[in-house]
C-alpha positions in Angstrom: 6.1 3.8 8.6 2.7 4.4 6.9 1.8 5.7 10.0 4.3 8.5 9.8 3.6 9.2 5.9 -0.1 9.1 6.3 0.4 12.1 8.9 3.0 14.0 6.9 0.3 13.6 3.8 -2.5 14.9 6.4 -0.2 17.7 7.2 0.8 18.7 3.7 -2.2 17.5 1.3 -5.5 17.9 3.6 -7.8 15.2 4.1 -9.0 15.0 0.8 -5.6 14.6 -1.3 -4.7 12.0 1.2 -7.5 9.6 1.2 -7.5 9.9 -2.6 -3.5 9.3 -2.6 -4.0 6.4 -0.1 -6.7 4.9 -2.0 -4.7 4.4 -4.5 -1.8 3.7 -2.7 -3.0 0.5 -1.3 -5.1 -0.2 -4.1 -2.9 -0.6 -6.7 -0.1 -2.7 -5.7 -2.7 -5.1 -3.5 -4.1 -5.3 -7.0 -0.7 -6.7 -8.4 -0.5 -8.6 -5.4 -3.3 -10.6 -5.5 -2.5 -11.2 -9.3 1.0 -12.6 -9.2 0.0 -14.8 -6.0 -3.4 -16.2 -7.0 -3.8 -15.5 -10.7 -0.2 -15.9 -12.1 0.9 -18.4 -8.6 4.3 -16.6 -8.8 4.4 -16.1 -5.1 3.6 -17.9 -1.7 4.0 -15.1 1.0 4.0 -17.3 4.5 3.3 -13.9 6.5 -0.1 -13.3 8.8 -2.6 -11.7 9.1 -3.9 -12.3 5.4 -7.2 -11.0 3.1 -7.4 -13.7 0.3 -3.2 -15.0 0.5 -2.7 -11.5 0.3 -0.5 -10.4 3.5 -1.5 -7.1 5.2 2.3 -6.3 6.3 2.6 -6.2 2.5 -0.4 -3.8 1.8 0.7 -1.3 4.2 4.7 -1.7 3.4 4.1 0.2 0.0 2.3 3.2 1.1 5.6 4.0 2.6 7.4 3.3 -0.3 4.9 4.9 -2.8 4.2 8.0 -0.8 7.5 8.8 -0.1 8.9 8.9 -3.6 5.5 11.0 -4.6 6.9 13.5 -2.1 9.9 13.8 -3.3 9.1 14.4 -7.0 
């Protein structure tokens, strides 16, 4: 799925509104991420591969979510 929105944002936004847009994409809720499972020790994902407890299927699963309901507003 982040596949598919990261072309439709190619396709709609350029190059330049998509790298920003995915920046921030994947910035912000790895951010809030990595907070409530190492800072706050609210969560304990058990899913691999993983950047400091941090799962990357979690990463990429909200850039779907994010983007799509960007595109839609």
């Amino acid at each position: 799925m982040a596949g598919l929105s990261i072309a439709h944002s190619l396709q709609m936004r350029g190059l330049r509104g998509t790298l920003l847009f995915a920046a921030l994409g994947h910035a912000v809720p790895t951010l809030g991420e990595h907070v409530a499972i190492n800072v706050l020790k609210e969560l304990c994902h058990r899913v691999e591969p993983q950047a400091q407890d941090v799962p990357l299927a979690i990463t990429l699963g909200w850039y779907p979510i994010s983007y799509a309901t960007f595109a839609m507003v």
